[in-house]
N, C-alpha and C positions, 0 to 999 in steps of 0.2 A: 520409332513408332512402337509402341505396347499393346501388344494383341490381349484382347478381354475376352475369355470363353464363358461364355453365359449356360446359366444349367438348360439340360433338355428338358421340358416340360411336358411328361408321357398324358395325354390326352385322357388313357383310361384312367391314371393316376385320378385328374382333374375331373372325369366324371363320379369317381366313387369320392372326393373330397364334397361335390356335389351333392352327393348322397343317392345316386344312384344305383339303385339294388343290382339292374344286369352290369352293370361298371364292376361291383364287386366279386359280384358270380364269375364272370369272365377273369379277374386279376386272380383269385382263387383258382382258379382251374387254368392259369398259365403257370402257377406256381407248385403246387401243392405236391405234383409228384414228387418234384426234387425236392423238397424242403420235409417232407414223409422220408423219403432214404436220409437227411440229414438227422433229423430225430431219431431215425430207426439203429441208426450207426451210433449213435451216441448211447441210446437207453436201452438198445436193444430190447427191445420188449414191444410186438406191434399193439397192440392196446394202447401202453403207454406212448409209443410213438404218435398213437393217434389222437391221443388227448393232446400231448403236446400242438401238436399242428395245430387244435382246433385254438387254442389258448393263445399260441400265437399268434395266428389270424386275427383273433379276436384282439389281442394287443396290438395287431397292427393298422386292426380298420378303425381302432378306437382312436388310434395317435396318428393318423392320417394329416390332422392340420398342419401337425410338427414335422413331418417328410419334407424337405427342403433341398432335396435333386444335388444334394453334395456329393452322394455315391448312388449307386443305381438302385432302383428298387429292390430289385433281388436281393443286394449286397447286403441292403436294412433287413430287409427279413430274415435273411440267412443268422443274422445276429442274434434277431430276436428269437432264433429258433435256438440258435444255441445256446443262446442265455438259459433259457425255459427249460432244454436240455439237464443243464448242468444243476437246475436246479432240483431237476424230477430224481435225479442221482442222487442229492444232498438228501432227498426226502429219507434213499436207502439207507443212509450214513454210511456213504463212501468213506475211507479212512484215504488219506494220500500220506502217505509217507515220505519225509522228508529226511533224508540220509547224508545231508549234507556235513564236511567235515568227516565222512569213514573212507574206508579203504575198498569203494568200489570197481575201483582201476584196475587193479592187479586181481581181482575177482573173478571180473568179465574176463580179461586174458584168459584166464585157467580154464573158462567154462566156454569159451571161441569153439563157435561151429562152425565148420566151414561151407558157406554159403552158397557156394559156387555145386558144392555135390548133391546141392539137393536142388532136384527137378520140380521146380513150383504148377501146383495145377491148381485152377483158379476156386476151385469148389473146395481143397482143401485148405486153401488159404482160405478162403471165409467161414468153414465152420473153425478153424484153430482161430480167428478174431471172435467168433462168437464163443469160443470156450474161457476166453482170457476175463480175466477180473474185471469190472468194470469202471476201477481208475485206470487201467493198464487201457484198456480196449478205448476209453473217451479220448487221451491222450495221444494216442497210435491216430485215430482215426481225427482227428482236429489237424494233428499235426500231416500223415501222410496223404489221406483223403481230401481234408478241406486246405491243404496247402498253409496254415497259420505255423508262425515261427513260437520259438522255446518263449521270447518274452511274451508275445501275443497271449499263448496261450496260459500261461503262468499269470494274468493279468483276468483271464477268464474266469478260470480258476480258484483265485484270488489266494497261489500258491508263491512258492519262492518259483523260479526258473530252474534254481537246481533239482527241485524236486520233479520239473515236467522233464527234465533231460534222463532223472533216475527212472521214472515213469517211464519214458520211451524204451530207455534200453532193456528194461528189464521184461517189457510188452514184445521187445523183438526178438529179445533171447528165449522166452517164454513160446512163441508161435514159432521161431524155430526148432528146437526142440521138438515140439507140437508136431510139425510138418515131416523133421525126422522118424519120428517114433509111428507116422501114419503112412508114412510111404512105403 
């Protein structure tokens, strides 16, 4: 016997497909906090965090017919926020750097902090993520925050993987440092 899982059909979804104005208000105000700290993380800049969200929103009640309950609502959205995200960076001309083929191996070793000696507080870890460059910081925070892997995000991107892995490392040893020199 083959069990068939059918998508969940969120009710509020189907009222703002409807065109329902409080269907929208209400899906907007379940969302918006968390998808505000996901922009805010990525572009850091709350103004532009806040364009973003609206732009989103807007992408997403526009494409509503095309939501098809394959992943959760959130999950769409969280997408579209990051898309939008990554694009509000590209406006800055982020440069990412791609180092692939050097000798960053034996680099890292030389410049190894050790991690264990510094006493992480949580206020310092988030101004050293807000001091970091903004491919380093987009990177850090897709990958550690919103949980997406090297291809994933290298796919977002629209970078090699080696270059999100040099991105990571260098975003880590960057805020470590950071953390050292502030404690």
């Amino acid at each position: 016997m083959e069990l068939t899982v059918l998508p969940h059909h969120d009710e509020l979804i189907e009222r703002c497909k409807r065109g329902e104005a409080a269907g929208y208000k209400e899906l907007y105000q379940r969302y918006a906090k968390a998808m505000f700290n996901i922009c805010l993380r990525i572009v850091y800049n709350v103004t532009e965090a806040e364009d973003v969200l609206q732009e989103s929103f807007a992408e997403a009640f526009r494409n509503l017919h095309h939501f098809e309950y394959r992943t959760s609502f959130g999950g769409w959205l969280k997408q579209i926020c990051i898309n939008r995200s990554i694009n509000q960076l590209k406006k800055r001309k982020v440069t990412w750097v791609d180092i692939d083929g050097t000798d960053t191996h034996n680099k890292a070793e030389e410049t190894l902090i050790d991690e264990n000696e510094i006493k992480l507080k949580v206020e310092a870890v988030k101004k050293g993520i807000m001091a970091l460059p903004d491919g380093y910081r987009t990177v850090l925070s897709l990958y550690l925050l919103e949980g997406y892997d090297h291809e994933e995000i290298a796919e977002i991107l629209n970078v090699a993987e080696s270059t999100t892995r040099t991105q990571y490392m260098r975003a880590k040893q960057k805020l470590l440092q950071y953390l050292k020199e502030s404690i």
